[in-house]
N, C-alpha and C positions, 0 to 999 in steps of 0.2 A: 382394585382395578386401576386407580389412579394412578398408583407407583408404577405399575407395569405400565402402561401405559406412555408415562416418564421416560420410564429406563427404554423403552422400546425407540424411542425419538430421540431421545439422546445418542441411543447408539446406533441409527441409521445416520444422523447428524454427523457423529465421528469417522464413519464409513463414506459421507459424501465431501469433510472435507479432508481426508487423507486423500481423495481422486480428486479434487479440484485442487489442491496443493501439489500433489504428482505430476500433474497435467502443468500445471504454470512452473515448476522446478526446472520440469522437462524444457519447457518453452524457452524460459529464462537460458537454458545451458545450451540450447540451439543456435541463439542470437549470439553469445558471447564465443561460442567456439569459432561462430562467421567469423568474429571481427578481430578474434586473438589469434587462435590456434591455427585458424586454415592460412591466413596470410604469414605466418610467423613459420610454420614449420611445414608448409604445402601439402597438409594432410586432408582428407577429403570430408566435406562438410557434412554433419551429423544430421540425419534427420530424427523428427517427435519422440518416435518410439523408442529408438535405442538412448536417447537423449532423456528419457524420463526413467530408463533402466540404470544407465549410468549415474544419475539422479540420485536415485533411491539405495542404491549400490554405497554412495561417496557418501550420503546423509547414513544409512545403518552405521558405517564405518567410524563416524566425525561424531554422533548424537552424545550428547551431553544432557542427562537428564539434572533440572533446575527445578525444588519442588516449588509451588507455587504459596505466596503466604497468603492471598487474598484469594478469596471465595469463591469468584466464578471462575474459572480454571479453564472450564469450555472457551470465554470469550474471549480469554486473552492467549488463548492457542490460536483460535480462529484468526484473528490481528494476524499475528505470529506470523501463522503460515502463510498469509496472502501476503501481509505489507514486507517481511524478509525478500523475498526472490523481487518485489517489484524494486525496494530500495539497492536491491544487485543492479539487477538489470539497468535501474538508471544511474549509478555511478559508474557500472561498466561501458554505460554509452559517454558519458562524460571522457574518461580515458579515450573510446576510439575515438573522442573529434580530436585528439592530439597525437594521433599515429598519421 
């Protein structure tokens, strides 16, 4: 019962942060299309949703699976997926203060 148990929370775990990683992709690619893509090529600004489709679309496309050699594998996906899009988002803001 323990293992089930486990494995049950594990993989609602993986299902909550594949949508909070989606969600902040999405977000992240919001912000940077404002400050690139719309001033640069006068194309109309991306809202959440389509921006977390596009998202997920350009990650299926790009993923590179890397096995992992150390043991928790969960915690250092988790890392992964929140601190990537924030460490974007803030060098993509560094560039816009020099546009």
């Amino acid at each position: 019962m323990k293992t089930f148990l486990a494995a049950l929370g594990a993989a609602v775990g993986i299902l909550a942060l594949c949508g909070v990683s989606s969600i902040l992709c999405g977000f992240v690619l919001t912000v940077l299309w404002g400050w690139f893509v719309v001033p640069t090529f006068g194309l109309p600004q991306l809202s959440l949703v389509p921006a977390i489709g596009v998202s997920m679309v350009a990650s299926y496309l790009s993923h590179q699976y890397i096995p992992s050699k150390d043991g928790d594998s969960f915690t250092s996906a988790l890392a992964y997926s929140i601190t990537y899009p924030l460490i974007t988002l803030l060098f993509g803001w560094i560039v816009h203060l020099f546009m």
